[in-house]
N, C-alpha and C positions, 0 to 999 in steps of 0.2 A: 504494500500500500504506500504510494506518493505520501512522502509529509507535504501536510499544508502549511501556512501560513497565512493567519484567519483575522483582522485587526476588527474590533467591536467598538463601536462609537457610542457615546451616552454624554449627558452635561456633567453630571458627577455622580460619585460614589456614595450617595447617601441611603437611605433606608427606599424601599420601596419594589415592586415587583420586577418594575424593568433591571434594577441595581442586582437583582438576587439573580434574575435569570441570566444576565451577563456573567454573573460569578459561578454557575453552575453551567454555564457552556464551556466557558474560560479553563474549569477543572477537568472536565470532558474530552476537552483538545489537549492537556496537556497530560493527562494519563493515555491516552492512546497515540501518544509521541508525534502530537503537532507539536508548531508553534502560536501562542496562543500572546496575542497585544489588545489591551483596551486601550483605549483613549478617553480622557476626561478629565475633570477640576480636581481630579482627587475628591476624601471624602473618610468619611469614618470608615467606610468599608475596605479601605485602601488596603491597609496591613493584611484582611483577611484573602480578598483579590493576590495579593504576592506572597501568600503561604500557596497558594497552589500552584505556583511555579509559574505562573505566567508575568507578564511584561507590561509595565505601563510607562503611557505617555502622557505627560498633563499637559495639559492646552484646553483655555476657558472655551469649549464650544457650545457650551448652552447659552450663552448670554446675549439678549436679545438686542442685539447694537451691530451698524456697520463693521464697527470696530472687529468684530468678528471675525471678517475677511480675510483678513489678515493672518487668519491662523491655514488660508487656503494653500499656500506652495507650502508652505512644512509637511500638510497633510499628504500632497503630491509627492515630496518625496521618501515620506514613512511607505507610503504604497506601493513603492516599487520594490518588486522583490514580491509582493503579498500576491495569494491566489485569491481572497475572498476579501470584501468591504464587506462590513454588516454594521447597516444601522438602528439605531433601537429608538431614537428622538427623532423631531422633525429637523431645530436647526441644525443638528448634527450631520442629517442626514443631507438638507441642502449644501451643508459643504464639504464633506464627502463628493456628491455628484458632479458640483461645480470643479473640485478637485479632478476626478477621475475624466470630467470631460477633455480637457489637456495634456493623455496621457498617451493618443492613438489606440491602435489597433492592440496591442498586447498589454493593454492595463488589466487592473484584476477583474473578477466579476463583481457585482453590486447586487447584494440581497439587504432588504429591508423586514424589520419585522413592527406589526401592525400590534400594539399593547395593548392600547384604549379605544373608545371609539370619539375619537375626535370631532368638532365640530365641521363639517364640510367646509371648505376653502381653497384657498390657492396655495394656500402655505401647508395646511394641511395634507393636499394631493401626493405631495413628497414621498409619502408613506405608501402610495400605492406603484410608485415609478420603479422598484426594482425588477432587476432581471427576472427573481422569485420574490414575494411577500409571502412572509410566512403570519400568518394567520392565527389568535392563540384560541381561538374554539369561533364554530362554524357561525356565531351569531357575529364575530367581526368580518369574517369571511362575506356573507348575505350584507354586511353593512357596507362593506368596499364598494358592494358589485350595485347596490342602489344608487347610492350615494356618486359613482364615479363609471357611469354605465361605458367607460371607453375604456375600464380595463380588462384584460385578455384572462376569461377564468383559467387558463391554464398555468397562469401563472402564480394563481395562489395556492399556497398550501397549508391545509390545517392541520398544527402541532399543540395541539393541548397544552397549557401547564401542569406541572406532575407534583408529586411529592413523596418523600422517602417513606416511604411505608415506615419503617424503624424509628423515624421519630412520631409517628403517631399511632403508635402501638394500639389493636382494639383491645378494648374493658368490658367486658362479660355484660357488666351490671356497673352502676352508678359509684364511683370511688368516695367511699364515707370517709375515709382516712384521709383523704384527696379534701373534701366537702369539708372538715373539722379544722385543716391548716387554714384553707380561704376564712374561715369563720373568723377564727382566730387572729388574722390578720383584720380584717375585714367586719365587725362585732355583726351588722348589719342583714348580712348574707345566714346569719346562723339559722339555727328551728329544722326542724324533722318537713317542712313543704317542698316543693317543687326549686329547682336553678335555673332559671335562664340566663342563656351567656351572650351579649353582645359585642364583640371585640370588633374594633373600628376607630379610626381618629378622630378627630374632634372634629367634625363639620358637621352641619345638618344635611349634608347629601347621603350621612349613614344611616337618618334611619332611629336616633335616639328617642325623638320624642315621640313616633309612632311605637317605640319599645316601652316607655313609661306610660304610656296610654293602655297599652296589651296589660302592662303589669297591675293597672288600677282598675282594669275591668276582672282579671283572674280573682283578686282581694276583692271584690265588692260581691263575688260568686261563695266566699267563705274559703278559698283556696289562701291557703298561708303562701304564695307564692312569692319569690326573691330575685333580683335582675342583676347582675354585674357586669357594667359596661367597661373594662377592661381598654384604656388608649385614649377614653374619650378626653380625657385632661392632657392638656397642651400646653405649655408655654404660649403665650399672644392668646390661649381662648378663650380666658377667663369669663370675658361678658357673655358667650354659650353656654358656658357651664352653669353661672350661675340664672342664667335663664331656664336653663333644664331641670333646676333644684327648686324656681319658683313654680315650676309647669309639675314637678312631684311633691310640691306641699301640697299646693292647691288636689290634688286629687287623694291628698291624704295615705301617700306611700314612700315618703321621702323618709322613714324609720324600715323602709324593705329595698333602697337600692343600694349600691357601689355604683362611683364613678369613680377610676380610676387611672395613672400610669399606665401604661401597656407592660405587660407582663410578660415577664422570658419565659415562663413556665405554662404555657398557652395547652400543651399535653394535656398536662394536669388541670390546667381546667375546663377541658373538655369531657377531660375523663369523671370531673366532679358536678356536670352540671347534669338538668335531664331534659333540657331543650337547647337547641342553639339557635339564633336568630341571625338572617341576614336578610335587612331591611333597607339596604341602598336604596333611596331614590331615583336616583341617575344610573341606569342601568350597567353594569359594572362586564366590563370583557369576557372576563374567567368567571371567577369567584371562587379562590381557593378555598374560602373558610367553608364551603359545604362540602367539601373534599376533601379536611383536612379532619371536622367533625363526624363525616362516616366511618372517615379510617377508624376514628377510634370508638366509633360503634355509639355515636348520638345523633337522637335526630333532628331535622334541622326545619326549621320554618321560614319562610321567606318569600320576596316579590316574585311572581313568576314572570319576569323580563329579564332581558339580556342573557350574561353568561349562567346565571345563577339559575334563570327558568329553566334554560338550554341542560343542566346538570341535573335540576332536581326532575325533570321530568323522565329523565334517565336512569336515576340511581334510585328516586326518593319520591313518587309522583304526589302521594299523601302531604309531601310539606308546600306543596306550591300555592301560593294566593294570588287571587287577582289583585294585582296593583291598587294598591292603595284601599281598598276595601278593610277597614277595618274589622267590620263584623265577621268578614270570612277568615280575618286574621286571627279575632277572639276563637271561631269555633275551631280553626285550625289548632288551634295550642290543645283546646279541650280533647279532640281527639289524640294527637299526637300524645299527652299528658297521661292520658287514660290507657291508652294501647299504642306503643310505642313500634312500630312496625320493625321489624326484625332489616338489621342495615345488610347492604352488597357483600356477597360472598367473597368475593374480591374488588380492589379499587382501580381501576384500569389508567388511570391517570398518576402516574409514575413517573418521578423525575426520571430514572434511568431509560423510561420510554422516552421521556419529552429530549433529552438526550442525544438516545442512541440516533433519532428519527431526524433531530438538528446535525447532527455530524453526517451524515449518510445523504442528506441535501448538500452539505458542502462538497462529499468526495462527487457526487454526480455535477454539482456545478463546475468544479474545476477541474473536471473530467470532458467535458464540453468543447 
C-alpha cells in the first residue's frame, strides 16, 4: 500500500466535533503508516493531536479577515508533496482551493467534508466543491443535494460519525452506585425517581428549556422525577442560565434540577441516568449523544429532525417526537419511563468504521 500524505484543515484545535474527528483521522493515518498534517491556530487539543504522531502547522485560517490571504502561498507550498487536501471548515476550505488552484495539473486531490448543515450561501457552497464531500449521515447528504441542486451525487459520500464502543461500555440496568456519586456531588439529582440527562452547551439551540418544561410536567404527574443538564454553564452564559433557573422556579422544580460544567465522566452518566434527552432545536448533523446513550444501553428521547430523527428512527423509533410538540414529548418520556425498550444488539456506528471507510476514500482518491 502507497503511503499517503493527507494534510487536514480546520480554524483551530478547540473542543468540538469537527476538532475530535480531525484527531481521530489524524490517529488512523498514522497507525497504518501514512503521513498525517493538520493545519490550524492550534488549541487545547494540540498536545493530544501530537501524541498520535502526527504533524502540525499553525497558521490562523479560520479568521474571518482578508488578512487571511495571506496565509495562501504557504499553504501552496505545504501541498506539495501531499496526495490528499481535506477540508473540515468553510474559510479553511476556501483557501485551501484558492491554494490548490495554482498548482497545475499534478496538485493533490481536494476532499471536503460537510459537518453541519450550514446556512445556504456563496461562502457556504465551499463545502460542496470537493473532488469527494464526505457527508456525516444521509440527512446532510439530502441537505447538499436540495440546497445546491448543481452538485454531482456521485460525489458525495456518506461516512457516519462512530464511537469507540469501549468507552461507552453497555449497563444491564441503571448504575445506582453510578446514580449515589452524581447525588453526592450534585445534592439535587438525589431520591429513588427517575434521571434525565441533558448534556449540551449552553445555548438555547439545545433544547434546555423544553427539558425543564418535560421535567415540570413529569413532577406535577406525582413522578419524583430529576434533570441534569451537564455543559449547560459556560463562561459568557450566565444571563441563560440564570434565565433557565427563573423559567425552573417559576414551575416549581428548581429543588429537582442540575445545571452544570460538562463532565468528563459522561459514561457514567449515562450509565446512571434512565432517560436521555436530545432536544436540539436547530437540527443537528449527527447526533452523537443518541449513539453514545444506546451504546451504553439508555434510552433516549428526542426531536425527530435532522441527524438525531435520521438515528432514532433507526436504532430507537419509540424515542422520536415530533418537533416541538410538547405533549408528545410529555407522553414520550411516560412510555419510555415505564417500558424502556430493550436498546440495539449492536451499535453500527463505530469510530473504527467511520475510520477505516475515511482512509479507504483516501487510498481510492489518490489512487485516481
Amino acid at each position: 500500500m502507497r503511503r499517503l500524505t493527507v494534510v487536514q484543515l480546520l480554524p483551530a484545535l478547540d473542543a468540538g466535533g469537527v476538532e475530535r474527528s480531525t484527531l481521530e483521522i489524524a490517529e488512523a493515518l498514522v497507525r497504518d503508516g501514512h503521513r498525517a498534517i493538520v493545519v490550524s491556530a492550534g488549541g487545547r487539543l494540540l498536545p493530544q493531536l501530537e501524541a498520535t504522531g502526527a504533524e502540525h502547522v499553525a497558521l490562523s485560517i479560520g479568521r474571518k479577515s482578508p488578512l487571511s490571504l495571506r496565509h495562501v502561498p504557504a499553504l501552496r507550498r505545504l501541498f506539495r508533496g501531499a496526495d490528499i487536501v481535506h477540508a473540515r471548515s468553510r474559510l479553511p476550505a476556501w483557501l485551501a482551493w484558492l491554494a490548490l488552484r495554482g498548482m497545475g495539473a499534478d496538485r493533490p486531490r481536494f476532499l471536503t467534508t460537510a459537518h453541519g448543515l450550514n446556512s445556504p450561501s456563496r461562502y457556504s457552497a465551499i463545502m460542496a466543491r470537493g473532488e469527494r464531500v464526505i457527508c456525516v449521515s444521509n440527512t446532510v447528504r439530502e441537505y447538499l443535494l436540495r440546497h445546491y441542486p448543481g452538485v454531482d451525487p456521485a460525489r458525495l459520500v456518506v461516512i457516519p460519525r462512530g464511537i469507540d464502543p469501549a468507552a461507552f461500555p453497555r449497563a444491564r440496568t441503571r448504575d445506582g452506585a453510578a446514580r449515589e456519586r452524581i447525588a453526592a456531588l450534585h445534592p439535587s439529582l438525589g431520591g429513588d425517581g427517575p434521571l434525565l440527562l441533558l448534556p449540551g452547551r449552553g445555548t438555547r439551540l439545545k433544547g434546555h428549556a423544553d427539558a425543564i418544561a418535560l421535567l415540570a410536567a413529569l413532577r406535577a404527574d406525582g413522578t419524583d422525577a430529576r434533570l441534569w443538564m451537564p455543559g449547560a454553564v459556560q463562561g459568557g452564559r450566565e444571563e441563560y442560565i440564570a434565565e433557565l433557573a427563573a423559567q425552573a422556579r417559576a414551575a416549581g422544580v428548581a429543588d429537582a434540577l442540575a445545571m452544570t460544567e460538562p463532565t468528563a465522566a459522561i459514561a457514567e452518566a449515562y450509565a446512571a441516568s434512565d432517560l436521555v434527552l436530545q432536544l436540539s432545536r436547530k437540527p443537528e448533523a449527527f447526533g452523537r449523544t443518541v449513539v453514545e446513550a444506546l451504546s451504553v444501553g439508555r434510552p433516549v428521547l428526542g426531536w425527530a429532525h435532522g441527524g438525531v430523527g435520521e438515528l432514532l428512527a433507526e436504532l430507537q423509533p419509540e424515542g422520536a417526537a415530533p418537533p416541538f410538540d410538547a405533549d408528545a414529548l410529555v407522553r414520550g418520556a411516560r412510555h419510555l419511563l415505564a417500558a424502556p425498550p430493550s436498546p440495539p444488539a449492536a451499535i453500527p456506528y463505530t469510530l473504527r468504521a467511520m475510520q477505516d471507510a475515511t482512509l479507504a476514500l483516501y487510498r481510492t482518491m489518490g489512487a485516481e
